[in-house]
Residue frames as qw, qx, qy, qz and C-alpha x, y, z in Angstrom:
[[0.210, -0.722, -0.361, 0.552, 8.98, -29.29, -14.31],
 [0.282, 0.796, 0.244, 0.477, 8.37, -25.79, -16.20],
 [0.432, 0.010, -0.207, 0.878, 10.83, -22.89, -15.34],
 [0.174, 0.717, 0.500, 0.452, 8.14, -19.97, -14.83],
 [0.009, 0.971, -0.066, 0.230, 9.94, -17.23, -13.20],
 [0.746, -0.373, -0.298, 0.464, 12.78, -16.19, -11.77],
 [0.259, -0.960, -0.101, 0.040, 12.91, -13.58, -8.96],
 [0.121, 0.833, -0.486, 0.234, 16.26, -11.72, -7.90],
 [0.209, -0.392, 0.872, -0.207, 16.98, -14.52, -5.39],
 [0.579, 0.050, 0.789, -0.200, 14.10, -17.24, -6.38],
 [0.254, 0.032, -0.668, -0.699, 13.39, -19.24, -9.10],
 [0.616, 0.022, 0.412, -0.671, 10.10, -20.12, -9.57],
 [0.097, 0.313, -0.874, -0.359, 8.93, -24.07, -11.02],
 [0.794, -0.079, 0.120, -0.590, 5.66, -25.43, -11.76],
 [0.133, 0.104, -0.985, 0.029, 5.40, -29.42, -10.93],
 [0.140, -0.300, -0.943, 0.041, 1.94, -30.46, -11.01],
 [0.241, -0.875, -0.332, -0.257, -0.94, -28.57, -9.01],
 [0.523, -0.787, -0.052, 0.322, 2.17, -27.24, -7.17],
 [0.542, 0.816, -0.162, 0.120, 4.70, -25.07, -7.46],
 [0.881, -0.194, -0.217, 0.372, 8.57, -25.12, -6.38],
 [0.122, 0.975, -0.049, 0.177, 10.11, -22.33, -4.96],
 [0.839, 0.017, -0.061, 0.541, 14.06, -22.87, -5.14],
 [0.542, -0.808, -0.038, 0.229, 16.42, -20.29, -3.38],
 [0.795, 0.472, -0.150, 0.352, 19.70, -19.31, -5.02],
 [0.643, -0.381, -0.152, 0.646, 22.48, -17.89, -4.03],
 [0.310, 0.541, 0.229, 0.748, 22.35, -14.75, -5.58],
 [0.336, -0.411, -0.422, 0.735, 22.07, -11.54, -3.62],
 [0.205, 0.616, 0.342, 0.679, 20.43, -8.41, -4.58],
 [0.257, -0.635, -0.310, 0.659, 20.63, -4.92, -3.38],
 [0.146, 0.466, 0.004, -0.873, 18.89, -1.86, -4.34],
 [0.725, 0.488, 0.186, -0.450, 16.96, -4.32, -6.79],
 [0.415, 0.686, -0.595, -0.054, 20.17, -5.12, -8.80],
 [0.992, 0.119, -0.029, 0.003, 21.32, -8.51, -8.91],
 [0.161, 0.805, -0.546, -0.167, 24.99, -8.62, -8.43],
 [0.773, 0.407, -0.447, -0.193, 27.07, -10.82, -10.12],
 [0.423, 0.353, -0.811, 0.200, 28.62, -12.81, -7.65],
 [0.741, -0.426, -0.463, -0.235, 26.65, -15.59, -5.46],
 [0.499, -0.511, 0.588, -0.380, 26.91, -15.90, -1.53],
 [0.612, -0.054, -0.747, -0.252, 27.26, -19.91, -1.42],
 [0.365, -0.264, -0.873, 0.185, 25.11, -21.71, 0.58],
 [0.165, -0.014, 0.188, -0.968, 22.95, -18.40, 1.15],
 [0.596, -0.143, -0.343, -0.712, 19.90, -20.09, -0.46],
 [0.595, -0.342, -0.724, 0.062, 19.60, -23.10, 1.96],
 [0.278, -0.072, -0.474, 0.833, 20.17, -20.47, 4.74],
 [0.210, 0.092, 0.097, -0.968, 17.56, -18.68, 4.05],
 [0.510, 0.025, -0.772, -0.379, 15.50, -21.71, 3.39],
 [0.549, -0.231, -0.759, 0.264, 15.92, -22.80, 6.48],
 [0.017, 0.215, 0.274, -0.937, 15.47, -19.89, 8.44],
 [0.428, -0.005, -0.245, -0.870, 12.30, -19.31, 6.66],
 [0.699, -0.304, -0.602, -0.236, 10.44, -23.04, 6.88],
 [0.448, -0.054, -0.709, 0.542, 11.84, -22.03, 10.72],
 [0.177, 0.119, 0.065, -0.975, 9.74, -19.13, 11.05],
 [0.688, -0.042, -0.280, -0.668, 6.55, -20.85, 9.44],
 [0.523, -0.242, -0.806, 0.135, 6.63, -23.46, 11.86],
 [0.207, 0.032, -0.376, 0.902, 7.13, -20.65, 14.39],
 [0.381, 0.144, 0.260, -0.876, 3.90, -18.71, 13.22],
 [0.047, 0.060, 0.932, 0.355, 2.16, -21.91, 12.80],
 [0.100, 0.586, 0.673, -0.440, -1.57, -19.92, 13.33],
 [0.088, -0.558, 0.298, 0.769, -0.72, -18.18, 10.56],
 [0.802, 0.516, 0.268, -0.137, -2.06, -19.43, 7.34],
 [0.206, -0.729, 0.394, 0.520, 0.76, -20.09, 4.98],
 [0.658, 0.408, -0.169, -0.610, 1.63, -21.75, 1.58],
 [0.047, -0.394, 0.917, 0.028, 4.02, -24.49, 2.42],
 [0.884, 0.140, -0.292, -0.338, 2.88, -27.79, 0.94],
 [0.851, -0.496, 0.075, 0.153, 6.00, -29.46, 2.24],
 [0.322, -0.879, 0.328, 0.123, 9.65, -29.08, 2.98],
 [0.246, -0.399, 0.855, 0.222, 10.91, -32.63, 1.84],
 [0.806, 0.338, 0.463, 0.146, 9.10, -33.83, -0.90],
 [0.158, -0.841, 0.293, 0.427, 11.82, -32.26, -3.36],
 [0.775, 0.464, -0.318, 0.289, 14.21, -33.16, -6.43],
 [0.757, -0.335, -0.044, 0.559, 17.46, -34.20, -4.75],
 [0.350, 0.288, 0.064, 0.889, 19.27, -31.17, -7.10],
 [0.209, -0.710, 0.020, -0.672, 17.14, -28.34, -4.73],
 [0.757, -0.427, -0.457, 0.189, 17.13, -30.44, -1.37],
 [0.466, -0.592, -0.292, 0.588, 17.63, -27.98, 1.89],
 [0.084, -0.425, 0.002, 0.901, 17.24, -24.78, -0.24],
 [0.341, -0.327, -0.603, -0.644, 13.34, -25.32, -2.08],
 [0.343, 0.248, 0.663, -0.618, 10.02, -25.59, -0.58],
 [0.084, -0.434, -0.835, -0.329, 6.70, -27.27, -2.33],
 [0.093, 0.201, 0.363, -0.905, 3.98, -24.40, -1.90],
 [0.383, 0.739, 0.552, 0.052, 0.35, -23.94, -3.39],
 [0.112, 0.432, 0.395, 0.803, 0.08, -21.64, -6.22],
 [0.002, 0.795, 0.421, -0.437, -1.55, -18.05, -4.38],
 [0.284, 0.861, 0.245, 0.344, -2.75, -15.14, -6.34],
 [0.587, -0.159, -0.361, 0.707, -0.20, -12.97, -5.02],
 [0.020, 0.973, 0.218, -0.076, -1.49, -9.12, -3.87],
 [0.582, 0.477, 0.011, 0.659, 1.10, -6.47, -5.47],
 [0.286, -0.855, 0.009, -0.432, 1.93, -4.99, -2.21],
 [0.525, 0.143, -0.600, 0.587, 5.58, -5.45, -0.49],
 [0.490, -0.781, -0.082, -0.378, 4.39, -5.11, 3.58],
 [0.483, 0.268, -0.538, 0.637, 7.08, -3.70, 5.45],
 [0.456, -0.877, -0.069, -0.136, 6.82, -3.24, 9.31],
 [0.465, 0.509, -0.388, 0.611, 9.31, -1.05, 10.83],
 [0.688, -0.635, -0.269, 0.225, 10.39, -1.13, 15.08],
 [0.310, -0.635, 0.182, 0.684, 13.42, 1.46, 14.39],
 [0.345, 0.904, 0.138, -0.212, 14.14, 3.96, 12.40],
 [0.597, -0.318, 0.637, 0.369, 16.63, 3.10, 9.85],
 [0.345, 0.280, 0.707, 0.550, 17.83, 2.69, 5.38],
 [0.064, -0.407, -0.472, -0.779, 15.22, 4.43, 3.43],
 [0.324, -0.751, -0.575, 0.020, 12.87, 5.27, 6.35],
 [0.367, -0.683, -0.102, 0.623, 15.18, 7.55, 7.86],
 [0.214, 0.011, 0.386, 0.897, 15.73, 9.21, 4.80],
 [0.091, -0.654, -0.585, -0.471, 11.91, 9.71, 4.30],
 [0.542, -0.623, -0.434, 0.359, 11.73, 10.76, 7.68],
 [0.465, -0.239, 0.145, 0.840, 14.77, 12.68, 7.75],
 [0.014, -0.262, -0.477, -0.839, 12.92, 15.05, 4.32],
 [0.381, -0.512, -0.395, -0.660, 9.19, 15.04, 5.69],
 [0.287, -0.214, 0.696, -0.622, 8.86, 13.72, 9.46],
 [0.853, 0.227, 0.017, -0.470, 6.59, 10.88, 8.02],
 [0.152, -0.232, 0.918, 0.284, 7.32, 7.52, 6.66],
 [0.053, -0.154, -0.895, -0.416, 5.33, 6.32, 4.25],
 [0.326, -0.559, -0.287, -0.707, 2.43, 8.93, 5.66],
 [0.660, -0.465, -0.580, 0.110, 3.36, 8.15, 9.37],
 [0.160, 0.774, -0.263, 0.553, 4.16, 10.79, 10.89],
 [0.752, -0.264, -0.404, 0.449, 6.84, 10.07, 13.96],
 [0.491, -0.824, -0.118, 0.256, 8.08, 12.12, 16.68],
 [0.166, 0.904, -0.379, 0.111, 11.29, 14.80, 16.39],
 [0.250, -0.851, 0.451, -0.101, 14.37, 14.16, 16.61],
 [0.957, -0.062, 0.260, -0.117, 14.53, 10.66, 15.89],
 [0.335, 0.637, -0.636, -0.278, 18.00, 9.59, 14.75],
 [0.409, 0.491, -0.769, -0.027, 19.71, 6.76, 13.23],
 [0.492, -0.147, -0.836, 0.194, 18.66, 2.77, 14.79],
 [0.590, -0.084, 0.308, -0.742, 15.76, 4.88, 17.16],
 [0.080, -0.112, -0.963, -0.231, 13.31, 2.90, 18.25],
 [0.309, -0.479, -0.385, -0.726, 9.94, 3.69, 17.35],
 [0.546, -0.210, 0.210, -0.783, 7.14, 4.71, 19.85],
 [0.740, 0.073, 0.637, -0.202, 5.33, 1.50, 18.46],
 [0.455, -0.032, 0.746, 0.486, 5.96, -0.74, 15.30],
 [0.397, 0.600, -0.105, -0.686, 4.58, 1.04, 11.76],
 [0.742, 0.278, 0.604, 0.086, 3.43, -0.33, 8.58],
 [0.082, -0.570, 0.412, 0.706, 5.26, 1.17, 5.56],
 [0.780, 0.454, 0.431, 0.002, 3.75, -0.53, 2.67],
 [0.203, -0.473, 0.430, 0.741, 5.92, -0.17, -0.71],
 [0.800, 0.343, 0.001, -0.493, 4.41, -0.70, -3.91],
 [0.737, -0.244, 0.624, 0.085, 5.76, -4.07, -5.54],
 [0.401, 0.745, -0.300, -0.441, 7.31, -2.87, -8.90],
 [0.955, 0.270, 0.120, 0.028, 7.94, -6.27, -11.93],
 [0.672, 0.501, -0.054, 0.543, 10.70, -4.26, -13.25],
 [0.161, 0.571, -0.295, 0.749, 13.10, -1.24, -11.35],
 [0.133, 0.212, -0.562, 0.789, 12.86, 0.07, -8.09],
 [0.330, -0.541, -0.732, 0.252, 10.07, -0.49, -4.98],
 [0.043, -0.449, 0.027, -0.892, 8.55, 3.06, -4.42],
 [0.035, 0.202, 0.649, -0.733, 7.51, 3.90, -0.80],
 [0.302, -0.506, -0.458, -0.665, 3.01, 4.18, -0.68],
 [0.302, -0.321, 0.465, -0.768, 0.65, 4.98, 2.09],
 [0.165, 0.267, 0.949, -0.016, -1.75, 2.77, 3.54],
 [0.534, 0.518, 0.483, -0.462, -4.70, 4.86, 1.80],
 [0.472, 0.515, -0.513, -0.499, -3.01, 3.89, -1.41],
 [0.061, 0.025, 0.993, -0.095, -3.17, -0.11, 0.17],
 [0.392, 0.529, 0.447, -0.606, -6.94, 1.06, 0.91],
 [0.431, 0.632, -0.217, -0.606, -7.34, 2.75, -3.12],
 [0.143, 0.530, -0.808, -0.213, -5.76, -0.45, -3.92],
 [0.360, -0.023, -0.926, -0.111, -7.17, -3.58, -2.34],
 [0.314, -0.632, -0.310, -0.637, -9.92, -1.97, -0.42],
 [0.058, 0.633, -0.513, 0.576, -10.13, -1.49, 3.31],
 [0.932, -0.160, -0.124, -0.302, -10.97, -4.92, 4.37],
 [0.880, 0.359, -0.083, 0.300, -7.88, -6.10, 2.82],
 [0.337, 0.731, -0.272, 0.528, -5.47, -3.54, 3.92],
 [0.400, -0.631, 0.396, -0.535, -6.28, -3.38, 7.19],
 [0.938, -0.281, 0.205, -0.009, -5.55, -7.48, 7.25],
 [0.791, 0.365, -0.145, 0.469, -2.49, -6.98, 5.75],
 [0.137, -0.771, 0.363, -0.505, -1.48, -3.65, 8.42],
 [0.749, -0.492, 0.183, -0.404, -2.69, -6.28, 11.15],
 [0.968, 0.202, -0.151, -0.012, -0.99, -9.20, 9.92],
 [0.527, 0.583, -0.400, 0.471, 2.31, -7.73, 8.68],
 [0.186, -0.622, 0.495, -0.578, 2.38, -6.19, 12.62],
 [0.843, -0.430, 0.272, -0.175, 1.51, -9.25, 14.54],
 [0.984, -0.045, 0.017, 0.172, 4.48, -10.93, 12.81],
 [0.278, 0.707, -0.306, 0.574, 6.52, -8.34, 13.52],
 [0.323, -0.602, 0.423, -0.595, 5.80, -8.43, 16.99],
 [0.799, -0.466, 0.372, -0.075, 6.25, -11.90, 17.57],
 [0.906, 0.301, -0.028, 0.298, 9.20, -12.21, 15.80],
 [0.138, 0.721, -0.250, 0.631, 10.79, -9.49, 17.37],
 [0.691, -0.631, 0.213, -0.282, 9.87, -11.00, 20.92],
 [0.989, -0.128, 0.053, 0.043, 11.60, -13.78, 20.06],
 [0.749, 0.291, -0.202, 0.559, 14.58, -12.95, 18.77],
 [0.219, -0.809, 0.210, -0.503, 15.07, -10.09, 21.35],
 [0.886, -0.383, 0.161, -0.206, 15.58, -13.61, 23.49],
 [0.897, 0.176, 0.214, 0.345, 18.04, -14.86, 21.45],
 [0.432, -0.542, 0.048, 0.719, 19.81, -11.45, 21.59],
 [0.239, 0.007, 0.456, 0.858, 19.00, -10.11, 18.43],
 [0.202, 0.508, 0.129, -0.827, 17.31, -6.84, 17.44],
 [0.348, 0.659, 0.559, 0.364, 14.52, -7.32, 13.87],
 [0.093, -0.364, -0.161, 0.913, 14.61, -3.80, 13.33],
 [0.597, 0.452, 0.020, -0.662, 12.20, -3.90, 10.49],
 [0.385, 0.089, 0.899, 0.186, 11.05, -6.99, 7.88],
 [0.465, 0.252, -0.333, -0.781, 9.28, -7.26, 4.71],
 [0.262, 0.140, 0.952, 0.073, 6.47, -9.88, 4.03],
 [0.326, 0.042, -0.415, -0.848, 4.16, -10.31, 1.11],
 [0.501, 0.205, 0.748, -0.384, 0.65, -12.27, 1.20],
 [0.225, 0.173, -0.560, -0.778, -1.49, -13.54, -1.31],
 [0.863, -0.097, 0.033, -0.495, -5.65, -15.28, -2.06],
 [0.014, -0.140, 0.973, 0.182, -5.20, -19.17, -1.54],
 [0.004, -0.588, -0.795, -0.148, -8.85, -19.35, -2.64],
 [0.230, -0.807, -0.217, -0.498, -10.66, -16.44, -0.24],
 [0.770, -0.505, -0.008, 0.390, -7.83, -17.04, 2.51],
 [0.330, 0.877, -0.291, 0.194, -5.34, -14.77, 2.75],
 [0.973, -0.132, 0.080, 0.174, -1.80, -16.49, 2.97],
 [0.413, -0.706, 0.490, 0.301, 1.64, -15.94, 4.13],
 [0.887, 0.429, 0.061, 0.163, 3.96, -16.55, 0.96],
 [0.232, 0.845, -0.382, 0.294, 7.34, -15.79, -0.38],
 [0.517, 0.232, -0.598, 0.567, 9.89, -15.97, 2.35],
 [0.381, -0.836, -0.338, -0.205, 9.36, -14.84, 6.32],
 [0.122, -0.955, 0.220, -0.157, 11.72, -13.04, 8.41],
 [0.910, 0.101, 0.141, 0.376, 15.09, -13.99, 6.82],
 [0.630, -0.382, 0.114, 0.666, 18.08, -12.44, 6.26],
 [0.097, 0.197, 0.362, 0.906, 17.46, -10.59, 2.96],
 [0.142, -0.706, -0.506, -0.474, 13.86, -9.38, 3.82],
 [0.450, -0.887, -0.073, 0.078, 14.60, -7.91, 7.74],
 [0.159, 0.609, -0.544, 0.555, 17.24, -6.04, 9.16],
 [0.786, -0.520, -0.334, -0.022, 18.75, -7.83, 11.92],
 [0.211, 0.789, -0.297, 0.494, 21.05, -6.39, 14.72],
 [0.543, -0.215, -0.700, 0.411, 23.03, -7.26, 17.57],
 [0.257, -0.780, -0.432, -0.373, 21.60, -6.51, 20.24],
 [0.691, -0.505, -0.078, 0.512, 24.40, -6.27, 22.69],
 [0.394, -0.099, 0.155, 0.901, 25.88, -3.28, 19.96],
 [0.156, 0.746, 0.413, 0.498, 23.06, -1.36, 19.42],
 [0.400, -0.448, -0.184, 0.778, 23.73, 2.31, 19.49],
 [0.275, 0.857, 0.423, -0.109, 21.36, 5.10, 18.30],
 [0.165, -0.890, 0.161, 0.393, 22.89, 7.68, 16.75],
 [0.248, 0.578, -0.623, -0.465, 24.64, 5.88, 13.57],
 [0.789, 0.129, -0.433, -0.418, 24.38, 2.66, 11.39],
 [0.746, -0.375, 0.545, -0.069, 24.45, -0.69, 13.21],
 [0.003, 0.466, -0.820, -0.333, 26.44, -3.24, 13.09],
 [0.709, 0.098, 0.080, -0.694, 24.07, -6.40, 11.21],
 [0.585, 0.050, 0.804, 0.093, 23.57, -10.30, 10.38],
 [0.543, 0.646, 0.429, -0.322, 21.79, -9.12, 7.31],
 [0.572, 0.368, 0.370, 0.632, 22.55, -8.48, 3.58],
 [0.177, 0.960, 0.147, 0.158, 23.12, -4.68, 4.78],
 [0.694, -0.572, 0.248, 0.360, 26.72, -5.34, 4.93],
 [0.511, 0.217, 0.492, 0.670, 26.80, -5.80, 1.36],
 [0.174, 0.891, 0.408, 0.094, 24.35, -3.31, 0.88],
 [0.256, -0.867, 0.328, 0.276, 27.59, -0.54, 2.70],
 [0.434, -0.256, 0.680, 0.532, 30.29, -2.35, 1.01],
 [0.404, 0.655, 0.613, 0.179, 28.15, -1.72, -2.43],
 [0.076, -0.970, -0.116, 0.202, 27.75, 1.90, -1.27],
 [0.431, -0.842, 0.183, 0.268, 30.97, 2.26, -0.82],
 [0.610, 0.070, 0.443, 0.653, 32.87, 1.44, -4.07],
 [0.018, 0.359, -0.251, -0.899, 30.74, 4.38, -5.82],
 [0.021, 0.380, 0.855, 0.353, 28.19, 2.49, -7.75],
 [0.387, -0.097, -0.053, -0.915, 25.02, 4.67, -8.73],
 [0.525, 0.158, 0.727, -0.414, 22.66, 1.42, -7.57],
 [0.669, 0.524, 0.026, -0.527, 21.86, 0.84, -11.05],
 [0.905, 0.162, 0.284, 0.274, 22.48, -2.48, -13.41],
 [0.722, -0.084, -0.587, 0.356, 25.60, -4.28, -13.37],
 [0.762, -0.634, -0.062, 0.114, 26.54, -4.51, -9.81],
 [0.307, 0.591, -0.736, 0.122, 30.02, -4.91, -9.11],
 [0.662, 0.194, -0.699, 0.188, 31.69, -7.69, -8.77],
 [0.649, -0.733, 0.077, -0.188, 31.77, -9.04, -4.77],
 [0.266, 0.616, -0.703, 0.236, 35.47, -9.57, -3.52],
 [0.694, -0.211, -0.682, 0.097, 35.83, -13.16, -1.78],
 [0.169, 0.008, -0.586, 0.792, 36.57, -11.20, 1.81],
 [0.439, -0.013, 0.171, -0.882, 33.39, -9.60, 1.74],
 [0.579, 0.113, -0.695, -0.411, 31.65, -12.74, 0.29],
 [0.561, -0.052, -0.796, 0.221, 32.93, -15.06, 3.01],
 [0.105, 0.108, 0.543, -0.826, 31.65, -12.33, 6.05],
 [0.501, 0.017, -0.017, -0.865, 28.38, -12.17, 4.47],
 [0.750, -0.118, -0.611, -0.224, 27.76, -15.85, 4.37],
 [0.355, -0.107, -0.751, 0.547, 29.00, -15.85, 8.35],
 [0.263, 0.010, 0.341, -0.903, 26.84, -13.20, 9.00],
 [0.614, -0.092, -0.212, -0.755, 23.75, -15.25, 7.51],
 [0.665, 0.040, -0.731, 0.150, 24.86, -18.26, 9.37],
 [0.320, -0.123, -0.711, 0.614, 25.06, -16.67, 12.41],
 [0.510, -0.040, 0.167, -0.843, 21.57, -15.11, 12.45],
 [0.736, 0.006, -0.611, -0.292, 20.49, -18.45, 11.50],
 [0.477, -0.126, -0.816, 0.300, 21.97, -19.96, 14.80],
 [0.059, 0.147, -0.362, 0.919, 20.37, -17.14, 17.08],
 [0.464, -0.108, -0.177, -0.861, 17.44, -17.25, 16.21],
 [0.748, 0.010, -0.547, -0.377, 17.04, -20.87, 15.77],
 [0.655, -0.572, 0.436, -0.233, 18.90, -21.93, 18.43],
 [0.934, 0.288, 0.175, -0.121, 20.12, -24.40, 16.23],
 [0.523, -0.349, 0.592, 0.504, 23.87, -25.48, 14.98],
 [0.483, 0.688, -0.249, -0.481, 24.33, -24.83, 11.29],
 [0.547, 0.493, -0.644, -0.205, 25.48, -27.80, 9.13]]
């Protein structure tokens, strides 16, 4: 097998006419890698993800299969086709929340949407929005509109990626609402598998959505989450400017952030971990 990339959390491995996409354990916030791994974060989010593409199974996606595998990636790879990927991170958002509310908060707009007054902290929206970011090789994701998706991949394309991104927003959001837990917003990316456009990457998982209980939501300040925006506060909060190195994660914070992706994992899935 040939090593040919590796992302902030995936590596990426060609084997034949396919490719392997292997999970680690690494973590990244604000783009930055930090140096110390969640274990057992990448099969979590493995699983949770090949749970979701079973989920949206009308979906076009790229899985090839789950368990043909090397034993050394077993329960935290996936065998996928090679897709041209499009260079557009599609985020849909159901509350107002992180970097939205800050856009918000400056213009009354996200990403050129323009929302109602007054909206604070974990609102929920009117009706779910598409935020599109742009999908940057090196530094930081920068917030675009969708007539820069349009200027971009013309408006055929955009508008199946607006449509898309929202229908799996909105039935992933039905579901877990069942299972007690709030999506408050998710990021998924798509790419050509020929002239098919095709779910890739990862699907609503712990590092791409915010997830919240739903029994503590409370408008008006930050919730409390399953999601890697625990680390994201506990980051915040040492003082780091969000720029390479990280710091270091202390084992206390480590060991809550691997319960917290365990226990969105069982909610959702309905499923026992391990």
């Amino acid at each position: 097998m040939k090593h040919v990339h590796a992302g902030k959390v995936r590596d990426l491995y060609e084997d034949g006419d396919t490719l392997l996409l292997v999970a680690s354990d690494r973590v990244s916030v604000y783009d930055v890698v930090l140096p110390t791994p969640i274990p057992g974060k990448g099969a979590l989010l493995t699983q949770l993800s090949n749970w979701w593409f079973d989920f949206f199974t009308d979906i076009p996606n790229h899985i090839v299969s789950t368990v043909d595998l090397p034993e050394e990636f077993s329960g935290r790879a996936v065998r996928v086709k090679p897709l041209r990927m499009l260079h557009v991170e599609c985020i849909a958002r159901g509350y107002l929340t992180g970097s939205g509310l800050k856009e918000y908060q400056a213009t009354g707009t996200v990403s050129g949407v323009r929302l109602p007054s007054g909206l604070r902290d974990g609102d929920k929206l009117p009706e779910p929005i598409f935020t599109p970011t742009s999908k940057a090789s090196e530094g930081h994701d920068e917030p675009i509109t969708f007539a820069d998706v349009v200027n971009q991949e013309g408006r055929e394309v955009a508008e199946a990626l607006r449509e898309r991104t929202l229908e799996i927003y909105r039935r992933g959001t039905e579901h877990a609402a069942g299972n007690g837990v709030i999506i408050a917003d998710t990021k998924v990316e798509f790419g050509w598998d020929g002239d098919v456009l095709t779910l890739g990457d990862e699907v609503l998982t712990s590092d791409s959505s915010r997830f919240w209980p739903a029994d503590q939501w409370e408008p008006g300040r930050a919730q409390p989450s399953f999601d890697k925006q625990f680390v994201r506060d506990w980051a915040t909060s040492t003082g780091w400017d969000k720029e390479p190195p990280g710091p270091e994660i202390p084992a206390d914070i480590v060991e809550a952030t691997r319960r917290k992706y365990q226990e969105a994992y069982e909610l959702i899935t309905g499923r026992v971990w391990g």
